[in-house]
C-alpha positions in Angstrom: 143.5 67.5 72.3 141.7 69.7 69.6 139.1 67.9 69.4 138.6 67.8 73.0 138.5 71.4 72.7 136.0 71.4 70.5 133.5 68.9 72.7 133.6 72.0 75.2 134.0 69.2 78.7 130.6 67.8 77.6 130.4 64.5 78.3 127.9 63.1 75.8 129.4 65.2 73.1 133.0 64.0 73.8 131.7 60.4 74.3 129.9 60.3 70.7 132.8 61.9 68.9 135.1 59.2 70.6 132.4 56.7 69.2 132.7 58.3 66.1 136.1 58.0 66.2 136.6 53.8 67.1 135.6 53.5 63.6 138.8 55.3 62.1 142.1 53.4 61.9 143.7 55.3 64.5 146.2 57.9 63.1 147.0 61.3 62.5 145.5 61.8 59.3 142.2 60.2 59.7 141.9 62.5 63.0 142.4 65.3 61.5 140.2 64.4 58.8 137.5 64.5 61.4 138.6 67.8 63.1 138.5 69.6 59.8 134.4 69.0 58.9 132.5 71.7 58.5 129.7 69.7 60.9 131.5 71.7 63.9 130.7 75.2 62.4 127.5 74.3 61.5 124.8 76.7 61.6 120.7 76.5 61.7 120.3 74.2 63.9 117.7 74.8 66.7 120.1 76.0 69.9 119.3 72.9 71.7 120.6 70.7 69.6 124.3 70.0 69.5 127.0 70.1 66.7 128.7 67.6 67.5 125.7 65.2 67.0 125.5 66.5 63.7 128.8 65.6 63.1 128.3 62.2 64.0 125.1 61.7 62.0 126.8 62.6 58.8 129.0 59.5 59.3 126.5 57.2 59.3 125.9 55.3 56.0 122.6 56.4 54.9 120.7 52.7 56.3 122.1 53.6 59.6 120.8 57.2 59.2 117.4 55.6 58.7 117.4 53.7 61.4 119.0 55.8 64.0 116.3 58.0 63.5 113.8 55.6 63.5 114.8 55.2 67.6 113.3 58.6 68.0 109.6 57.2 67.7 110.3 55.2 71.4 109.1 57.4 74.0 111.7 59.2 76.2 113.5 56.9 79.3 111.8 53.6 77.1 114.1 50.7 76.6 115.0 49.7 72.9 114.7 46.2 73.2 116.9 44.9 70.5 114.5 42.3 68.8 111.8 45.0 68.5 113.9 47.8 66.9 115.7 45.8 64.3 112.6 44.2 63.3 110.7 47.2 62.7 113.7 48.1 60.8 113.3 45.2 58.5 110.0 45.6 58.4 110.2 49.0 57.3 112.5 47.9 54.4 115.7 49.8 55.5 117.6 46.5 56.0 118.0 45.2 51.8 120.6 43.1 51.1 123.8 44.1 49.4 122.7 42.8 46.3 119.8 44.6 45.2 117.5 41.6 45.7 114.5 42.0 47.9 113.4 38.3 47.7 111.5 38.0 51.1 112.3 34.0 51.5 115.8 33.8 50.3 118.6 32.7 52.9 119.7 36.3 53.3 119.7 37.0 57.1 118.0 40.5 57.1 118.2 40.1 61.1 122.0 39.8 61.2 122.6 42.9 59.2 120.2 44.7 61.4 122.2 43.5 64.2 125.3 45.2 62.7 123.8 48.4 62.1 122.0 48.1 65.9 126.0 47.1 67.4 126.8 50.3 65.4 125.3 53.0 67.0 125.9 50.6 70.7 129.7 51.6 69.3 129.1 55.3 68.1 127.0 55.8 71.8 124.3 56.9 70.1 122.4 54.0 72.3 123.6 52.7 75.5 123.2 49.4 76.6 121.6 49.3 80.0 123.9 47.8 82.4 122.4 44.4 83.4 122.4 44.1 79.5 126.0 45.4 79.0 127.1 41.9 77.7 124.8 41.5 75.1 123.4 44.7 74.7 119.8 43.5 74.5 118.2 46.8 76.1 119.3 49.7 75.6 118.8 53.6 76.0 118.6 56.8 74.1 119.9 59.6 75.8 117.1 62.1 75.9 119.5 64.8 73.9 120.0 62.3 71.2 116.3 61.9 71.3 115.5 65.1 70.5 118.4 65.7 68.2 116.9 62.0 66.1 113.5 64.0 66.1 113.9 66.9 65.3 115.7 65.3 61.6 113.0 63.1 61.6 110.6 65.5 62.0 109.3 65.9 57.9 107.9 61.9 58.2 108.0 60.9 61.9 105.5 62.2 64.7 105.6 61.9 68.6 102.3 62.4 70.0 102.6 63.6 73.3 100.4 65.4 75.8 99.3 68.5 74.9 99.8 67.5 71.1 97.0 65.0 70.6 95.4 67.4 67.6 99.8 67.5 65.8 98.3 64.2 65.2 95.5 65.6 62.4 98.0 67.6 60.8 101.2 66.8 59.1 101.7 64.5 55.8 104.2 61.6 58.1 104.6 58.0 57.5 105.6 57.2 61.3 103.3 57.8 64.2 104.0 57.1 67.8 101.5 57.9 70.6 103.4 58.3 74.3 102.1 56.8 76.8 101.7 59.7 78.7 98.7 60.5 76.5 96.1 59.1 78.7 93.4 58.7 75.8 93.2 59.3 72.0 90.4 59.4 69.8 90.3 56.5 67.2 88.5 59.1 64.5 92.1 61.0 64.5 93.9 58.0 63.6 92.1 57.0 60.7 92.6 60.2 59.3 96.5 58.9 58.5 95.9 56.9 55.5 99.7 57.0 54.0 101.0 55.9 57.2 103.8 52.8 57.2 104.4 52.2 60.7 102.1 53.4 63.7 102.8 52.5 67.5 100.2 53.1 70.6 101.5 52.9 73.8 98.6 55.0 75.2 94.3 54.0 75.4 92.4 54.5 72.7 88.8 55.8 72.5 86.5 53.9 70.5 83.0 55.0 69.0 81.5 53.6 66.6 81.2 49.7 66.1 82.8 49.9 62.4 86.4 51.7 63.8 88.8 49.1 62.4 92.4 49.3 61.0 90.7 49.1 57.6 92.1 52.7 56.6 96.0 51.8 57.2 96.2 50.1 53.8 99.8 51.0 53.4 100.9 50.1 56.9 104.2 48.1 57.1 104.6 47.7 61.6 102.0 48.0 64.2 102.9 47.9 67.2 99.7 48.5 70.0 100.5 48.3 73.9 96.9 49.0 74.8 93.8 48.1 76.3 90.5 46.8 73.9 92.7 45.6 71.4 90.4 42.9 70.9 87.9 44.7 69.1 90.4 45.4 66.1 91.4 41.9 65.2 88.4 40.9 63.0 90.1 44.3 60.5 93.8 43.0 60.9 93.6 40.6 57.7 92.9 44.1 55.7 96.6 44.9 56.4 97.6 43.2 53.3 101.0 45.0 53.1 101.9 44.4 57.0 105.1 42.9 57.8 105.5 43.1 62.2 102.3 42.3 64.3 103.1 43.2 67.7 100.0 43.4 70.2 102.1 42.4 73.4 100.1 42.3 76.6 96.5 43.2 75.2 93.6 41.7 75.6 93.6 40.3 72.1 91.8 36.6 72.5 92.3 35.2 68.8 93.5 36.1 65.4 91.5 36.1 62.5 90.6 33.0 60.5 91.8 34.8 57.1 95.0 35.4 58.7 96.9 33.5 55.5 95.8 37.0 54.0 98.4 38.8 55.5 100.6 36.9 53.4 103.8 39.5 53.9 104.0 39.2 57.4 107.3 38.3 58.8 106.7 38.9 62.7 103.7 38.4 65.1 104.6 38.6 68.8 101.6 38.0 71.1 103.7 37.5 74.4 101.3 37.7 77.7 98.2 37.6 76.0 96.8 35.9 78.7 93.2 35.8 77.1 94.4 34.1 73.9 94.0 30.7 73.6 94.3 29.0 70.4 95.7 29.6 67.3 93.7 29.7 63.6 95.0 26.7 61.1 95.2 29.2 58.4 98.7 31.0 60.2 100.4 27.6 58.7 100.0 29.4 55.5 102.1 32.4 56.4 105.1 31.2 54.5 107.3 34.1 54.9 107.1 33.9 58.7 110.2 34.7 60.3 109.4 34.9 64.0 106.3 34.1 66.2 106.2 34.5 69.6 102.9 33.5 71.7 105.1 33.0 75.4 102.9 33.5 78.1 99.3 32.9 76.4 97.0 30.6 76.9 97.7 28.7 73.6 97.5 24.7 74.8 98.6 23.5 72.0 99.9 23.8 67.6 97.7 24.0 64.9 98.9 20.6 62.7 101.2 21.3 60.0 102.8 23.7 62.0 105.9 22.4 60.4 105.7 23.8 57.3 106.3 27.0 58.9 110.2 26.3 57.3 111.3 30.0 57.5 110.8 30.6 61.1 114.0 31.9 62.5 112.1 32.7 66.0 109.5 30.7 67.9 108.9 31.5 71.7 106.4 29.7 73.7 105.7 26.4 71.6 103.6 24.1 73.9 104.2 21.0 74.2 100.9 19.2 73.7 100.2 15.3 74.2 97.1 14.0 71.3 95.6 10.6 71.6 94.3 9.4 68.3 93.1 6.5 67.0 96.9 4.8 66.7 98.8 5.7 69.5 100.2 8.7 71.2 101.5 11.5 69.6 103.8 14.5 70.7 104.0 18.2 69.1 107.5 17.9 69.2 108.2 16.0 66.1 106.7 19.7 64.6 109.7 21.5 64.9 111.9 18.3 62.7 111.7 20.2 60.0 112.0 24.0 61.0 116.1 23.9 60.2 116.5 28.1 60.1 115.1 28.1 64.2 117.7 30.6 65.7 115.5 30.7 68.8 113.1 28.7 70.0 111.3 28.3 73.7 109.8 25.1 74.4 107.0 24.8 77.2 105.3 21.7 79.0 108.0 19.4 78.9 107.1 17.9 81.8 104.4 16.2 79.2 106.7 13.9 77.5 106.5 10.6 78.7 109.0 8.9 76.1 112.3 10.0 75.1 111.9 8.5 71.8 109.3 11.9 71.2 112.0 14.3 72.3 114.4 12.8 69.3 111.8 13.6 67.1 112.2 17.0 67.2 116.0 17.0 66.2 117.1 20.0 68.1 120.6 19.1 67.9 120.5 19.0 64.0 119.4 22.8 64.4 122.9 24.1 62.9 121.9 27.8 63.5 120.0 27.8 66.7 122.0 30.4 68.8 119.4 30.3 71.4 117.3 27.6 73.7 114.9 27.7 76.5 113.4 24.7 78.1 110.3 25.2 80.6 108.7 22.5 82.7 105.6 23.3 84.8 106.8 22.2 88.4 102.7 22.2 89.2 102.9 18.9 85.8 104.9 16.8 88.9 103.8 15.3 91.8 107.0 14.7 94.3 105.9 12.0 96.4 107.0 10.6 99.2 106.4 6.9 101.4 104.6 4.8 98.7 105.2 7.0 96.1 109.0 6.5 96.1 109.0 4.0 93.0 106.6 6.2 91.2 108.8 9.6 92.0 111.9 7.6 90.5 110.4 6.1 87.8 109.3 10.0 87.0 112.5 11.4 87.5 114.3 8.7 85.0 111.9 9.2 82.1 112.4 13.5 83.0 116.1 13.0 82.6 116.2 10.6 79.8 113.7 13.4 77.9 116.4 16.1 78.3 119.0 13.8 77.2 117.4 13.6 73.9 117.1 17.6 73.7 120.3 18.0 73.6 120.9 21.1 71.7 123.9 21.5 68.9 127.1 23.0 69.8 126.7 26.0 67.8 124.5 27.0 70.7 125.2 30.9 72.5 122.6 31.1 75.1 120.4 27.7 76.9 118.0 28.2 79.9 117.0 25.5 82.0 113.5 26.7 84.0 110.2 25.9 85.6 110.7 22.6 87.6 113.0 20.1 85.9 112.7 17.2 88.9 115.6 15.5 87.3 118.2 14.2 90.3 121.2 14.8 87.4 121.5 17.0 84.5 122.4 15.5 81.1 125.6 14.1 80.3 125.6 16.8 77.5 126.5 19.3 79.8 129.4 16.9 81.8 132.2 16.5 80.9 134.2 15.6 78.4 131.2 16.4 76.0 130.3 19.9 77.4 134.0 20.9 76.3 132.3 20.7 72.4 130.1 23.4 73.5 132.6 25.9 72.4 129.9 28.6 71.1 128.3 29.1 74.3 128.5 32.1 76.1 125.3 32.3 78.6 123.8 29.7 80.8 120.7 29.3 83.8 119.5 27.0 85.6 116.0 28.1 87.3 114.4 25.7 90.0 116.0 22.6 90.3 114.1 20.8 92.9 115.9 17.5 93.0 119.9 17.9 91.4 121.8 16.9 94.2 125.3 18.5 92.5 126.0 21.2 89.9 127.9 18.9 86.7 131.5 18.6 86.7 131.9 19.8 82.3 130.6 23.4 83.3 134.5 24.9 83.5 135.1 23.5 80.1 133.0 25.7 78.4 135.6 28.4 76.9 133.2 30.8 75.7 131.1 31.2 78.4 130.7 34.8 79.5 127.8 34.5 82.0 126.6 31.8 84.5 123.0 32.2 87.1 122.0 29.1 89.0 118.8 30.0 90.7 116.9 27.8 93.4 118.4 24.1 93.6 117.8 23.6 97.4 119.4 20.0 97.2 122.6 21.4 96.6 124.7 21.5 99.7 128.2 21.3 98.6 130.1 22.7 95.6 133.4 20.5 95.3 136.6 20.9 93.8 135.5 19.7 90.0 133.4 23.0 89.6 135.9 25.2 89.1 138.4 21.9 88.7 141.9 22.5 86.9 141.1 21.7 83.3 143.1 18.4 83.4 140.6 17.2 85.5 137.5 18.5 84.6 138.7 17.3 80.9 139.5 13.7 81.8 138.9 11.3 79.1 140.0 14.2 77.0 142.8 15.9 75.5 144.5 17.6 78.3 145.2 21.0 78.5 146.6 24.2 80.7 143.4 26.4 79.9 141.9 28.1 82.6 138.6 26.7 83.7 135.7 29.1 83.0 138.5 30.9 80.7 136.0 33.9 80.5 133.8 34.0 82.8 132.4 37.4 83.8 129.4 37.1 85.7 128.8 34.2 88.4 124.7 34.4 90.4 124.3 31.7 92.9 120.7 32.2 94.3 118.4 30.4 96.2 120.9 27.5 97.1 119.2 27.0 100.4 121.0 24.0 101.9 124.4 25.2 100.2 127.2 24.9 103.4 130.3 24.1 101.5 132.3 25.6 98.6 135.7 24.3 98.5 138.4 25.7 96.0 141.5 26.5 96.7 144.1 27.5 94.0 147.1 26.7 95.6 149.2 29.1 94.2 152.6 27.7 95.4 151.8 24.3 93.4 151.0 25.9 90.2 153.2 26.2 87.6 153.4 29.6 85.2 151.6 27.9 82.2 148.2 26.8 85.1 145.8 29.2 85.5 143.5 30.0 88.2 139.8 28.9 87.6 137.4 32.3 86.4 140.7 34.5 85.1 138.3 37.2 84.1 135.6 36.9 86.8 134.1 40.6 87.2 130.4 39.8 89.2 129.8 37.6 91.7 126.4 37.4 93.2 125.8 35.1 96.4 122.2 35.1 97.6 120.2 33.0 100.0 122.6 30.2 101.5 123.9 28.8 104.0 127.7 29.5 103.5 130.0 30.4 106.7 132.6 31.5 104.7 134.0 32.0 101.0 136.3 29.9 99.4 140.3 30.8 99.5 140.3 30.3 95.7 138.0 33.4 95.1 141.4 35.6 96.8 144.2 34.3 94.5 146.0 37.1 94.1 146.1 36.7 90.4 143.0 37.3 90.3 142.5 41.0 89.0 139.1 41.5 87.7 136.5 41.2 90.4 134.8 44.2 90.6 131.9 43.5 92.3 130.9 41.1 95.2 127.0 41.0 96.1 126.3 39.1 99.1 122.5 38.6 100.1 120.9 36.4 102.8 123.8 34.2 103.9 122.4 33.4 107.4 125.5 31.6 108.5 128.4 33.9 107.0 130.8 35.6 109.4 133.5 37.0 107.9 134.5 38.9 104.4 138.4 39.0 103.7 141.0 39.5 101.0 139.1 39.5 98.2 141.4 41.2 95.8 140.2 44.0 93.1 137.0 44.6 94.3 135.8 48.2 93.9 132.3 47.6 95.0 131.0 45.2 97.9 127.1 44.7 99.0 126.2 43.0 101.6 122.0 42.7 102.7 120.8 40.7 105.9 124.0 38.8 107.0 123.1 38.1 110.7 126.3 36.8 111.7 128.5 38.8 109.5 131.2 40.3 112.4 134.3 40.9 109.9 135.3 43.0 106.9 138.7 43.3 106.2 141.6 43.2 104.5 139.5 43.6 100.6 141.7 45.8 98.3 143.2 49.4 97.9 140.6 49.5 95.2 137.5 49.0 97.2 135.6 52.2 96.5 131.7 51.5 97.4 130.1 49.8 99.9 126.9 49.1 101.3 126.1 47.1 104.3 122.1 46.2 105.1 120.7 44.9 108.3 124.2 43.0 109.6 123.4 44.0 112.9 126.7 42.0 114.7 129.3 43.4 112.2 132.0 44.9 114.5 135.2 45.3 112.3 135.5 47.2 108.9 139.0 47.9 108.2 141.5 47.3 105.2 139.4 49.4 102.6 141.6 53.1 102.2 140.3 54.0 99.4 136.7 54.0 100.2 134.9 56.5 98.8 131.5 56.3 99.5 129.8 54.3 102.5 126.0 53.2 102.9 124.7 51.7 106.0 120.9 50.7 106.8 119.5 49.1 109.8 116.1 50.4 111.8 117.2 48.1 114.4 121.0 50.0 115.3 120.7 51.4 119.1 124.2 53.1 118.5 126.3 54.3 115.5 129.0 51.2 115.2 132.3 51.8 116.4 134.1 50.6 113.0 133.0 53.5 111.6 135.5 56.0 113.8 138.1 53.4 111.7 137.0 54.3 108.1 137.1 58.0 106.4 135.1 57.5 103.3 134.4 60.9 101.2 130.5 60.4 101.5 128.6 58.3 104.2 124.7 57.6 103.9 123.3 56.3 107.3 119.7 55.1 107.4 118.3 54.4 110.9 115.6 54.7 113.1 114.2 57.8 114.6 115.8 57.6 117.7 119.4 57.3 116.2 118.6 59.8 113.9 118.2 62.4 116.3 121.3 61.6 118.5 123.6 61.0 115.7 122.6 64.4 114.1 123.6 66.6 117.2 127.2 67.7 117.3 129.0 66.8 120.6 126.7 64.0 120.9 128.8 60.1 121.6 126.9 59.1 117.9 128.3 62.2 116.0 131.6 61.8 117.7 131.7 58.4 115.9 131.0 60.1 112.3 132.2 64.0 112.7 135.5 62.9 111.0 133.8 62.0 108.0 133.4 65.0 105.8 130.3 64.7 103.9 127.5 62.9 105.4 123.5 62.4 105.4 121.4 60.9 108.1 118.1 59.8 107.1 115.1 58.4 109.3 113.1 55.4 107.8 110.7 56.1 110.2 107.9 58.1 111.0 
């Protein structure tokens, strides 16, 4: 309680002292410890900066410090993308390992302890995972106060060009430079001014003018990082930057690398994502030895220089194209690169639709990858044609050679996180993923499926896997029916192994369903009488389900087991044929967008705090929700307020309609008002001119 009084009712200050806190054992002693520094008393410190920020930066280890403050060189409101950050990090040189030894290539994973120190300040709130990342905290924010607090320490070596400060860049002695965005253009002669600098980001245009402006004068730079247009033009000076370690020219115009690129023989990191104008790669890069990560995802790049392979320290490779070579002996398939590349962590494959012989996907060994945490597989859907008449044979025959291809890929069970996108026109999905051998997948903790044209049914393993965490199936239009073995009792999705009383989908927090066009059925029904006290239900910690785009009447009577507890949120989107929404227990916030038939809601949960209902123009009861707190309803198309609503008393109601509503509803003694004048605190708004 004293050190609430201290945080003053602030909420940042008393949620970073908390995170400063988690990492004391929890007693009285090591409490007080923290209540008695001298941080809270501290003086000369601008006024709009905060003690109690102070107070957590001193308990940061001095690599943490380093890095924390490093965060301040992202503009304000920009994500942290956690890849980028710790990178730079590395590449700065605050990430050493703990024995002294600074040995680029040796099986010390710099990336993990970055990762730590990143997870750190997630846990002291010092960054804050934005909250479609909240699982894996892979974007996250700065709060602009801790922004300026991180700058203003930073201030003797890191600059933030911003407007009205383009000439702060000409002035002090710093090693970091970042250039805002918001800085429309910046004169290229300033820049080269900054001879000592070590890391130097533009997010803003730069203006060019003489032929010779090159990167030639940042001999001691360690990251660059550009986000701008005629990027191009500073390529052929890039192998100058003998000392770089992160290339990052993401979405430029760049259209090559340099032919002496083997130069740059410290580099550890070039990403090149959505370069659409570059198109090949020079041989020399197979020289860069020390190459941890490359990622080239969304280029033009057809295809690998040869000897790709020796490449043996990549950790990261994103966008590797799959690319078919005839030569004088027989076929050939860029696959059999990645055999030897045994440290991959990551690694995005594209084209697979290429492969023609399952014999070239085995090549590749992906399942002997004992530290690949993460897997994407693309197909083109434009590299099939789907026939149909004549064509049938020749669509089969297609279909079996893309399924026994996947087979082969089959990734190892250390795996966290596999995608499945672009087109796969398999009618099945590997045995891998059924059951009983999906059950040795014990590692893996996120899973999508994007655009399966032709699977017929989702497999029957997917509720063995006991780590998985999150779960998006988007577009399969063949799927009309989800049976029983989905979410099946564990002694039956594990036949054939050992039985056991798990839950299926033991922890299972977020479930997407989109774009299941044809999808009528989804039966499960924990019967609750039948089950024993040892069974339990199928998704125990369920928390998100998303519905969107199908053809569903009505949801299943397993989703309202009452021992269910964790469903927070229910998103409903596009079900043409849905009528009714009922005891769904534990749900604090329900959407639901362009349900035509939708004439029911009732019956959810004491907890059901938020709801928002979008263009269900036949919905005609709303009752069972006393808790409500807040209430949104949009339709241009409403002719009268609905009745349910005299039902309901939420604390806040947002009504968006059309003009004519609007002006009925919003006179008092009016029939509309009548309908909402109980309701205390309310806003009509017209979506139309």
């Amino acid at each position: 309680m004293e050190i609430l009084v201290n945080c003053d009712g602030l909420p940042l200050a008393i949620k970073v002292i908390g995170g400063l806190l988690s990492t004391r054992y929890p007693s009285e002693h090591e409490w007080k410890s923290v209540l008695n520094k001298p941080a809270w008393s501290l003086t000369g410190l601008p006024p709009e900066l905060d003690n109690r920020l102070y107070l957590s930066y001193e308990d940061l280890s001095p690599q943490i410090k380093q890095c924390f403050l490093y965060c301040s060189l992202f503009p304000k409101g920009e994500e942290l993308i956690h890849k980028v950050v710790t990178r730079m990090w590395i590449s700065e040189g605050f990430i050493q390992p703990l024995d002294g030894s600074s040995t680029i290539s040796q099986e010390y994973e710099f990336e993990e302890m970055a990762t730590e120190y990143y997870q750190e300040l997630i846990k002291r709130n010092l960054i804050e995972p934005i909250e479609e990342y909240s699982l894996t905290g892979y974007r996250c924010t700065m709060h602009d106060v801790v922004r300026t607090f991180a700058e203003y320490m930073a201030r003797e070596e890191s600059l933030v060009v911003v407007v009205g400060r383009e000439q702060a860049a000409t002035g002090m002695h710093v090693r970091r430079l970042s250039i805002e965005q918001t800085v429309s253009i910046l004169d290229w002669g300033i820049l080269q001014r900054r001879e000592s600098l070590r890391t130097l980001i533009i997010n803003s245009r730069v203006n060019f003018h003489l032929p010779g402006d090159s990167l030639s004068s940042f001999s001691s730079l360690r990251v660059l990082y550009i986000c701008s247009a005629d990027s191009n033009r500073l390529v052929p000076s890039l192998s100058m930057l003998k000392h770089l370690r992160y290339l990052h020219m993401k979405e430029t115009d760049i259209s090559w690398l340099p032919d002496d690129i083997q130069m740059m023989k410290f580099l550890l990191y070039i990403s090149l994502g959505n370069c659409k104008k570059l198109c090949y790669l020079p041989g020399s890069i197979i020289k860069l030895v020390h190459l941890r990560s490359l990622n080239i995802q969304g280029s033009n790049v057809s295809a690998m220089p040869k000897g790709f392979s020796e490449l043996t320290n990549l950790r990261s490779l994103s966008g590797f194209p799959v690319h078919m070579d005839m030569d004088a002996s027989n076929s050939w398939c860029s696959l059999q690169e990645l055999a030897p590349l045994s440290q991959l962590r990551k690694l995005t494959l594209y084209g697979l639709e290429k492969v023609q012989d399952s014999r070239m996907a085995e090549k590749a060994m992906i399942s002997s990858k004992r530290h690949l945490g993460y897997l994407e597989l693309n197909y083109s859907a434009s590299g099939h044609t789907i026939g149909t008449g004549g064509a049938e044979a020749e669509q089969q025959q297609q279909q079996s050679v893309t399924e026994e291809v996947l087979e082969k890929l089959c990734p190892p069970t250390c795996l966290e996180n596999l995608t499945l996108k672009g087109g796969y026109v398999g009618r099945q999905l590997p045995n891998w993923m059924c059951a009983p051998a999906s059950a040795d997948f014990k590692s893996l903790r996120y899973l999508r499926f994007v655009n399966l044209p032709c699977c017929t049914q989702l497999p029957d393993g997917l509720c063995c896997l006991s780590s998985l965490e999150m779960l998006t199936i988007i577009d399969a239009p063949a799927i009309n029916r989800i049976g029983p073995q989905f979410q099946a009792s564990s002694s039956v999705a594990a036949r054939g192994s050992t039985a056991s009383t798990s839950a299926p989908f033991p922890k299972l927090r977020i479930l997407q369903l989109i774009g299941l066009c044809e999808w009528e059925e989804w039966e499960w029904n924990d019967c609750e009488e039948h089950m024993d006290v040892e069974t339990a239900i199928a998704m125990p910690c369920l928390e998100r389900l998303g519905i969107e785009n199908c053809k569903l009447s009505c949801l299943p009577p397993g989703l309202a087991s009452t021992k269910r507890h964790t469903l927070r949120e229910l998103c409903l989107y596009e079900l043409t044929n849905l009528t009714h929404v009922e005891n769904i227990p534990s749900v604090v916030e329900l959407r639901v967008f362009d349900c035509p038939e939708l004439k029911k809601i009732t019956a959810l949960d004491s907890r059901l705090q938020k709801i928002r209902i979008v263009r269900c123009p036949k919905l005609e009861i709303l009752e069972g929700v006393p808790a409500l707190d807040s209430l949104e309803l949009q339709d241009t198309t409403m002719e009268t307020i609905p009745g349910y609503l005299r039902a309901v008393n939420p604390r806040y109601l947002k009504l968006y309609c059309n003009k004519k509503l609007y002006e009925s509803s919003s006179s008092p003694g009016s029939s509309e008002w009548d309908k909402i004048s109980h309701i205390g605190k309310h806003k009509i708004v017209c979506l139309e001119d």
